[in-house]
N, C-alpha and C positions, 0 to 999 in steps of 0.2 A: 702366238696369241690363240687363245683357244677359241675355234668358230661358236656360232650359233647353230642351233637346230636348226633353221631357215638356211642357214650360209651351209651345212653340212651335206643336207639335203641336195639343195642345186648341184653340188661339186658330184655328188652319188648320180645322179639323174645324168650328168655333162656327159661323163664318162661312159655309162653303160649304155645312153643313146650313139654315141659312137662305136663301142661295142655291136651294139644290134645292127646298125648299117653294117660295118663289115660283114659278120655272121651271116648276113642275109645275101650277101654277094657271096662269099665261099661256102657257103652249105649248098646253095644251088648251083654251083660253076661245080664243085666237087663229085656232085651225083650226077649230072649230065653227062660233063668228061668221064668219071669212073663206068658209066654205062655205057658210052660210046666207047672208050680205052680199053673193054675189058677190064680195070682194076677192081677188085675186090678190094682191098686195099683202100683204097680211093673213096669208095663209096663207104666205108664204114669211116672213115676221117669225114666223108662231108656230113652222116649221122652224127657226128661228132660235136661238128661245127655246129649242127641241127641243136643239141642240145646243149651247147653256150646259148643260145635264141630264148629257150627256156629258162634257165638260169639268168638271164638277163630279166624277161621278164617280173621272176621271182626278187629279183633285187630292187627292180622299179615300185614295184608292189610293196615289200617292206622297206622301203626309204618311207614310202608316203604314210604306213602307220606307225615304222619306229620313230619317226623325228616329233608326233605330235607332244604336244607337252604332257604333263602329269595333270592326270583327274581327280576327281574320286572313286571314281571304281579303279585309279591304276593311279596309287600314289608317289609310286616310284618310279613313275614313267612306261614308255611301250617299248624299250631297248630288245625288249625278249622276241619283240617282233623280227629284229635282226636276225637275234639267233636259231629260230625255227628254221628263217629262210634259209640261212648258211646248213640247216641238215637238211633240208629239203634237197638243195643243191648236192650236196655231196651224196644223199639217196638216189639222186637219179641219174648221176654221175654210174655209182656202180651198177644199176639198172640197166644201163643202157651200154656198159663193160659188159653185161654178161650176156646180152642182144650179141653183139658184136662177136666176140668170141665162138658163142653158139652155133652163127650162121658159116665163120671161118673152119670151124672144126668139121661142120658137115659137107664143106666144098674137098677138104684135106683127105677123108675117105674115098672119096671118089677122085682119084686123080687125072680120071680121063678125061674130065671137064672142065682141067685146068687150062687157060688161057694165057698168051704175055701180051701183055697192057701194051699202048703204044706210046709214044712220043709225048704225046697232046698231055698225057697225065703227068709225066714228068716235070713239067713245066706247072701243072696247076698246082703239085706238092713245094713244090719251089716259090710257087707265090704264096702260098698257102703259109708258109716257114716263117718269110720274111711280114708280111701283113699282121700275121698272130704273135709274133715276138714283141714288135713294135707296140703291141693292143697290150700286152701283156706288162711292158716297161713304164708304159704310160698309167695303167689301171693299179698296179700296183705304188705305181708312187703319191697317186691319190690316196690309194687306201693306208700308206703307212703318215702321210700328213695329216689324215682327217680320224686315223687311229680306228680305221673300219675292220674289223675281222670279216665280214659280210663280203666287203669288196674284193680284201685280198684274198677267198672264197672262191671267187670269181675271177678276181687275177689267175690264178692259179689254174682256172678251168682253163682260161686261154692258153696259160703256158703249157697245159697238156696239147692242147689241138698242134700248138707249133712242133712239141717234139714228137707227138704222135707223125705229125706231116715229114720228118725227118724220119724216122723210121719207115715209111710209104716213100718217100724220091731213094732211098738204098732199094728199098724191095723191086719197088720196079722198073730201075736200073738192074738189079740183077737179075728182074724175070725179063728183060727183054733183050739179056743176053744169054738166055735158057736156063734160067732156073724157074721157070711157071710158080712153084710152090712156094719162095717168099713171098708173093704177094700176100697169100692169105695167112702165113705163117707171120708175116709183118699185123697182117689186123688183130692174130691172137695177141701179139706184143702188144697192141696199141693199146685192146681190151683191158690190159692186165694194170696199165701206166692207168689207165680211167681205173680203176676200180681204187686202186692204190691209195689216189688223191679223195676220189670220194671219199674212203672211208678214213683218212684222215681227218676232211674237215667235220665229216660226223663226228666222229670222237671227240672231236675240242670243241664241240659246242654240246653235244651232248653233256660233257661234265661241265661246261656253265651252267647247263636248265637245272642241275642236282647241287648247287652254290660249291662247286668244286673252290678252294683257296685260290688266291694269285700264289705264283709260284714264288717258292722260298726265299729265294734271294733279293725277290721284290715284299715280303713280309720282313724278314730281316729290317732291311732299310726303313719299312715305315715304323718299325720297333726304336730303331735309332733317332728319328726323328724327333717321336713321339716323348722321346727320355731326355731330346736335346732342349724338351719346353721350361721354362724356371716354374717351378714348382712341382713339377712330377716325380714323386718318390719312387715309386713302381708303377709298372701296369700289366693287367693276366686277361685273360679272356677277351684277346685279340683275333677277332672274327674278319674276314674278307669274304667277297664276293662279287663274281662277273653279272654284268648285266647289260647287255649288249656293247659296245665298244665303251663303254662305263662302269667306274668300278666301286661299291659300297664298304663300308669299313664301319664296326661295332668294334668298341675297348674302354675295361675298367680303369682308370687310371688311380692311383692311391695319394691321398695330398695331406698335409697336416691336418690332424684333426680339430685341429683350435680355426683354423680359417671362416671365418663366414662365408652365407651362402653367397654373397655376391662374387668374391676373390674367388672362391671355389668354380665357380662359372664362367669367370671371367681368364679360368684358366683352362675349362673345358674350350671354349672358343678359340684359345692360340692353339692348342690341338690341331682342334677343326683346321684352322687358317694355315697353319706349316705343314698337313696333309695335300689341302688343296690344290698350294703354291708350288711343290715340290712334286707333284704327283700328278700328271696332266687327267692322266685317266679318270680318278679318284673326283666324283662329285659329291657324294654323301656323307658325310660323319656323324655315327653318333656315340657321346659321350658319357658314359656314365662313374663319376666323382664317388671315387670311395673313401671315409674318412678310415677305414681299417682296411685289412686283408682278408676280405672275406671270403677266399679259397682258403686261406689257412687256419684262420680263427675258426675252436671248439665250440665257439657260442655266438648264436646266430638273435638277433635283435628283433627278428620278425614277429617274434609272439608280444615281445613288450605292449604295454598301453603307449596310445598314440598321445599326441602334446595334450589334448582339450580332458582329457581321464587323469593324464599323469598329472596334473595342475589340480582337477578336483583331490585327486588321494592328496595331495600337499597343503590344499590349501586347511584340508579334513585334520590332517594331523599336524598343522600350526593353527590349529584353531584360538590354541589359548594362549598363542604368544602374539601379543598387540601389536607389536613393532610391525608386523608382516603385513600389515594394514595398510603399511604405506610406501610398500616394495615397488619399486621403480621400475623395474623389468627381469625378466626371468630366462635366461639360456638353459635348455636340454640338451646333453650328449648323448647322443645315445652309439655306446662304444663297448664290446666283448661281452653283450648280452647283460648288460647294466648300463644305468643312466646315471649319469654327471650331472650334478645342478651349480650353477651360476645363478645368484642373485644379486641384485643391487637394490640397497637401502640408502634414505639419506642421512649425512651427518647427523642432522638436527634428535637423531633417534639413540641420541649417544650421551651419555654424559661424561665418559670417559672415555681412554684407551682397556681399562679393564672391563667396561662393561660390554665393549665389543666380545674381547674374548667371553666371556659371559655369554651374550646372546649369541656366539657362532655355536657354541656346545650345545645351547640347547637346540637348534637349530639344527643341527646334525644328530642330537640325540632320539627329535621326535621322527625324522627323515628315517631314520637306520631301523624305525619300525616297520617302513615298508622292504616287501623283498627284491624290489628292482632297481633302488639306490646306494650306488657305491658312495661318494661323498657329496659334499654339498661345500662350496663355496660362496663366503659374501663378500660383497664388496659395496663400500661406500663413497658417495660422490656429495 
């Protein structure tokens, strides 16, 4: 069942509030122990932890302005509020990798400063592992039920701190059995795992903000769909785009050209609706009803006179046939850069079946003077 903005919202908020308490007990237990333990190591995991705290905040932040509804100045909604946040995160993700790294590489030159960490840290990486894995299992199952990219952003960040904290209890297990220099040789690896993830979730949302496609296999499928509607002959200029954990969709669809506009709409709409229904992400559709193939058609109908001009030139050159006085209603095609006419007259305007054929010739004869009509049909009721 697909939540609500309101209902989305709270579930994002539930989660990352839990987040932030953790975060706030291991970023501080981590730099205390890592100062008093000696770990290098340590201390750039509780940095670590530091900016999950961040990232969490950036997630609280764009919950409260991605959920609100569509304005006028944002008619498509604030979904993009998401997606900043999610580079945000991943920017400061690798910012704070290349903090880390920086401060390991210039402990690693000097080796005679190298320290082995004691016991007490051992033990907070071990908490550290288990607390951030758990945050991580949980955060992420949120974000894949409520279809968050933002969360699992942020699931993600935790799941670095956990393997980061796995990487720190080997280092300083083996610097406290004399190897001093994993430790900070473990925070270059940590650095590296942060940067990594950063710049992942930059990247995928980076090609959101530029209407990067959904991926092929999910365009495929809405192609099939879309072909599976009763009445869709063809369809081209099938457009996608992410917008925040929502996803928009533009396509021409091709339908008989004899259809009215009503059937013709009313078949843009099951579109719409076998999009929606089959497609959790997908909240937008729009339709546009082609009665030709106007990717492949030589002749494009844009320059024609529009209905209220093409009726005066008709009416100009039936001027001298009386019958048309009393025309019932008038259909335009307008189809391969010429219009079709449809007319209906009534019986009563007939004395015969030859007089019909009669008045259709002339009727076609005075039409075929203009140069944007291919034929003209009548019909009598």
């Amino acid at each position: 069942m697909e939540l609500s903005l309101e209902q989305r919202k709270k579930e994002i908020n539930q989660i990352t509030l839990w987040g932030v308490f953790i975060n706030i007990i291991l970023a501080i237990g981590k730099l205390i122990i890592g100062f008093i333990a000696n770990s290098h190591a340590l201390v750039a995991d509780g940095l670590h932890s530091f900016s999950d705290l961040v990232s969490d905040g950036m997630v609280l932040l764009a919950a409260k302005h991605s959920h609100q509804d569509a304005d006028e100045d944002h008619p498509y909604g604030h979904g993009r509020y998401e997606t900043l946040a999610t580079i945000g995160v991943g920017l400061f993700l690798i910012l704070v990798a290349i903090g880390i790294a920086l401060d390991a590489t210039i402990r690693l030159i000097e080796p005679a400063s190298l320290k082995a960490p004691g016991a007490l840290a051992l033990l907070v990486a071990a908490i550290s592992i288990i607390s951030k894995e758990a945050l991580y299992q949980l955060t992420m199952k949120v974000a894949r039920r409520i279809k968050s990219k933002m969360l699992i952003a942020n699931a993600w960040h935790h799941r670095t701190d956990s393997i980061s904290s796995i990487v720190v209890f080997i280092a300083i297990a083996g610097a406290m059995w004399g190897l001093p220099v994993l430790d900070d040789v473990a925070a270059i690896v940590v650095s590296v795992m942060i940067a990594h993830i950063g710049w992942e979730l930059s990247y995928s949302s980076i090609q959101e903000l530029v209407d990067t496609a959904l991926e092929p296999e999910k365009v495929e499928a809405i192609k099939q769909k879309i072909m599976d509607v009763d009445g869709v002959e063809q369809l081209h200029m099938l457009r996608t785009r992410r917008m925040g954990h929502q996803a928009l969709v533009d396509v021409h669809i091709l339908v008989d050209s004899n259809l009215s506009v009503s059937e013709g709409h009313q078949i843009s709409e099951a579109v719409e609706q076998v999009l929606t229904d089959n497609f959790d992400e997908i909240n937008d559709v729009t339709v546009h009803i082609d009665p030709e193939d106007d990717e492949q058609s030589p002749h494009s109908c844009k320059t024609l006179p529009l209905r209220s001009e093409m009726l005066d030139l008709l009416k100009q050159t039936w001027a001298d046939i009386p019958e048309i006085s009393q025309m019932k209603g008038i259909t335009l095609h307008y189809l391969d850069g010429l219009v079709n006419v449809e007319i209906v007259l009534p019986l009563t305007v007939l004395d015969n079946l030859q007089a019909a054929d009669r008045l259709n010739e002339k009727l076609l004869k005075a039409a075929n003077t203009l140069e944007h009509i291919r034929k003209v049909d009548v019909f009598y009721s």
